[in-house]
C-alpha positions as CSV (number, residue, x, y, z in Angstrom):
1,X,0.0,0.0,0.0
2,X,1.2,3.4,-0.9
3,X,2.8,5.2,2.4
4,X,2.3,8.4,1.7
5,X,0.5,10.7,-0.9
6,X,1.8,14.6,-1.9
7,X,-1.5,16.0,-2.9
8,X,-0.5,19.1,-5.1
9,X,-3.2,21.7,-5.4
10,X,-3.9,25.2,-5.2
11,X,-7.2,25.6,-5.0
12,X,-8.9,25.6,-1.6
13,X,-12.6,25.0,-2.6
14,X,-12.4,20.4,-2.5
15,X,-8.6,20.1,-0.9
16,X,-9.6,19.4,2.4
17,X,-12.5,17.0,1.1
18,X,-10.0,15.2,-0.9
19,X,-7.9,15.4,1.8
20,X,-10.5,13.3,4.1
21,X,-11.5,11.1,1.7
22,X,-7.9,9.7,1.5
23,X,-7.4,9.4,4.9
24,X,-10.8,7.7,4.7
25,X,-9.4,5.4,2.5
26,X,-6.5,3.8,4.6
27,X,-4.1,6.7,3.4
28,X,-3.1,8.1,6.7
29,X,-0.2,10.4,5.4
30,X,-1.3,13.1,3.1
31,X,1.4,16.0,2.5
32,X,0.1,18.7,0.8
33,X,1.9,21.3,-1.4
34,X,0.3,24.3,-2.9
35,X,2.0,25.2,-6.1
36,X,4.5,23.7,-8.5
37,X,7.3,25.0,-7.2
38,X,6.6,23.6,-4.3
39,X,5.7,20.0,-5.2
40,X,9.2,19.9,-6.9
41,X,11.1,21.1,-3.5
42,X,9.1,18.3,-2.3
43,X,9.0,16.0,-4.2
44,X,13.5,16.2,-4.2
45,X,13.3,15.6,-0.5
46,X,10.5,13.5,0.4
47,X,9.7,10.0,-1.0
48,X,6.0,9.5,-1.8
49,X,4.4,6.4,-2.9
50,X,1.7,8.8,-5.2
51,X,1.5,12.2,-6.6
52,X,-2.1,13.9,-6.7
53,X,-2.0,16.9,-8.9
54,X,-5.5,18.9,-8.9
55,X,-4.7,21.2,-12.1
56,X,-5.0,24.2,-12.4
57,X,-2.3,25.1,-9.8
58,X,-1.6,29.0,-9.0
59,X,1.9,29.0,-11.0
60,X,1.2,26.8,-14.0
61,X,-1.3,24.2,-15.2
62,X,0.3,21.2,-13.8
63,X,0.7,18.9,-16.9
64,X,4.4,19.4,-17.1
65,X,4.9,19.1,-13.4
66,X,2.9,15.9,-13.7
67,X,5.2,14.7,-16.6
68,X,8.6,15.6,-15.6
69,X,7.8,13.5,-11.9
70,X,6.5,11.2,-13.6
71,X,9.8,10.6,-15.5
72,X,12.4,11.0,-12.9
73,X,10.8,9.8,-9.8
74,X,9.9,6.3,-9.0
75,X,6.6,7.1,-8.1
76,X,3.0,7.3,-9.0
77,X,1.4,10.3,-10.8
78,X,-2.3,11.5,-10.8
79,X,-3.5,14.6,-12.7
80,X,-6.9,15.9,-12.1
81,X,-8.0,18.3,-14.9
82,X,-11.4,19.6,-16.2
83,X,-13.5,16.8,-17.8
84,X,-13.3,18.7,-21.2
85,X,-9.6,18.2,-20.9
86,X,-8.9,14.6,-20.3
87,X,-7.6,13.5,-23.9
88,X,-5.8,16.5,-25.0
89,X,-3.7,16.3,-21.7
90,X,-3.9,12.3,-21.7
91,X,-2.8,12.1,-25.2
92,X,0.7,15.3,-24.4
93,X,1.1,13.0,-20.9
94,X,0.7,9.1,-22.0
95,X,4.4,8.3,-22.9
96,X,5.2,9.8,-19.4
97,X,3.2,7.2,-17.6
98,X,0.8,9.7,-15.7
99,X,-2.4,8.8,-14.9
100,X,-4.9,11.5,-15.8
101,X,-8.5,12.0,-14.3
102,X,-11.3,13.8,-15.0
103,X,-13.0,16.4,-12.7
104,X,-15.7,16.7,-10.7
105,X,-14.7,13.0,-9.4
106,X,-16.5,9.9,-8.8
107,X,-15.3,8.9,-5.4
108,X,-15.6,5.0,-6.6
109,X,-13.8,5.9,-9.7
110,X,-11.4,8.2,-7.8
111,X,-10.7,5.4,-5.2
112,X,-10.2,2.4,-8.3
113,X,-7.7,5.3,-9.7
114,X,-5.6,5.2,-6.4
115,X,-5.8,1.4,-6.4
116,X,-4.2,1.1,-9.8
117,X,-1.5,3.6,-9.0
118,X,-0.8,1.4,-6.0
119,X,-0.8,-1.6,-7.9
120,X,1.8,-0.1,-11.0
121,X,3.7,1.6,-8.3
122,X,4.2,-1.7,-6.7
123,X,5.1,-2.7,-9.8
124,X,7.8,-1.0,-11.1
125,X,9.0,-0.8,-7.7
126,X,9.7,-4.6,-8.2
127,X,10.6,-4.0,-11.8
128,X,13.6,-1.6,-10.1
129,X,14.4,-4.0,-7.3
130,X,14.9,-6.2,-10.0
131,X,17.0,-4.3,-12.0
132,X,19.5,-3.2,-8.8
133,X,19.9,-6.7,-8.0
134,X,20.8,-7.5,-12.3
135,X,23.2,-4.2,-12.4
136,X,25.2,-5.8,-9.2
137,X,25.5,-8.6,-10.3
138,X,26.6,-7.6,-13.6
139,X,29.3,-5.8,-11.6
140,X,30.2,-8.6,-9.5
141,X,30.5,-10.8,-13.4
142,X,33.0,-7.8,-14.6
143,X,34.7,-7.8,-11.3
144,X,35.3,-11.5,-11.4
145,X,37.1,-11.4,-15.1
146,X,39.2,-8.5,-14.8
147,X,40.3,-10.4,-11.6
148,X,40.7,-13.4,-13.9
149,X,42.4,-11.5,-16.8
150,X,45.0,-10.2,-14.5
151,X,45.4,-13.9,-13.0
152,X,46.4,-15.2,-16.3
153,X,48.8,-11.8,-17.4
154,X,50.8,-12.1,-13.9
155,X,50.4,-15.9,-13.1
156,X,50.5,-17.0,-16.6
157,X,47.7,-19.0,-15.7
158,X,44.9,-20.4,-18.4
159,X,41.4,-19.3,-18.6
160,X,39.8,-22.8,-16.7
161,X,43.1,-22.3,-14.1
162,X,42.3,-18.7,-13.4
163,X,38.5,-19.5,-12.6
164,X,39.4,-22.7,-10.9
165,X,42.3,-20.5,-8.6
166,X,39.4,-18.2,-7.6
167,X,36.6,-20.3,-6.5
168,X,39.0,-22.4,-4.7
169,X,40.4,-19.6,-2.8
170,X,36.9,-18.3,-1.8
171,X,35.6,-21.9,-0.6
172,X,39.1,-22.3,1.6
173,X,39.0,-18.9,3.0
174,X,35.1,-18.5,3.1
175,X,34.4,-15.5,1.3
176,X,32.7,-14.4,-1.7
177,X,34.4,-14.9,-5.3
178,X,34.0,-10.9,-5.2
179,X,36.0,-10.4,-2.5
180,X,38.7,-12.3,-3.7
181,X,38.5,-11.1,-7.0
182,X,38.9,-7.5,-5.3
183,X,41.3,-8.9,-3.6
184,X,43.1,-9.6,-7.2
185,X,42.8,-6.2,-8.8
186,X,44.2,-4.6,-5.5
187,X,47.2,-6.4,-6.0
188,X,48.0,-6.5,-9.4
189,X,46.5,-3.4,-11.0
190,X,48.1,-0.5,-10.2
């Protein structure tokens, strides 16, 4: 579940009833910001599970804002605009990967919106976890053959020998090939 929500919006007329409703909702932590400028000093600081943008805010519209944190924070992104405006601002905002709803709201529709921004930000939060763990262990890979590669230059050892020389030395001193391989490069490249 999402831990906590920056609700970005100027106006003051349905803020504190959207406000409610997501704390009525099982979303205890609602930050509110009340302009763009704002919602960016934020947003740098602060990590929030979702982004509620209620456009129009008092320094600009709000569909840029929602694009560019939609981009470069791992996070979810709502934009509320006028009814009139959905697919104009869907259609400039769909390769960005905010969400965009129409105003006045349905609550049920409203509440199904949060739960699919929950859901995809559960997602790609996975998707990222995932793609840590693959970008350490492609480090660990790279570490391991340079390690090898000098093994072979200053031991004149082969390829099989090299690989054999570090696994055995991590078993018998029970540590991680990655260590040893460190280990390696420490000593021989200067």
């Amino acid at each position: 579940m999402i831990d906590s929500i920056l609700l970005v919006s100027s106006a003051d007329k349905g803020t504190q009833a959207m406000i409610t409703l997501l704390k009525s909702n099982g979303y205890p932590h609602v930050h509110l910001a009340r302009s763009g400028t704002e919602a960016r000093r934020l947003s740098a600081v602060h990590d929030y599970g979702l982004i509620i943008i209620n456009a129009p805010l008092s320094d600009e519209f709000g569909a840029e804002l929602a694009g560019t944190l939609a981009t470069e924070i791992l996070c979810s992104v709502l934009l509320i605009v006028k009814n009139e405006m959905v697919d104009e601002v869907f259609a400039r905002l769909e390769d960005t990967g905010a969400l965009v709803l129409g105003k006045p709201l349905n609550r049920t529709f409203f509440y199904q919106m949060l739960r699919l921004a929950d859901v995809s930000g559960r997602r790609v939060a996975g998707l990222q976890n995932q793609n840590e763990k693959l970008q350490r262990r492609i480090e660990e890979i790279r570490l391991i053959d340079r390690a090898k590669c000098l093994l072979i230059e200053h031991e004149q050892l082969s390829e099989a020998e090299a690989h054999r020389k570090l696994e055995k030395d991590a078993m018998d001193r029970r540590r991680t090939r990655r260590q040893i391989a460190e280990e390696i490069i420490r000593r021989y490249d200067i």
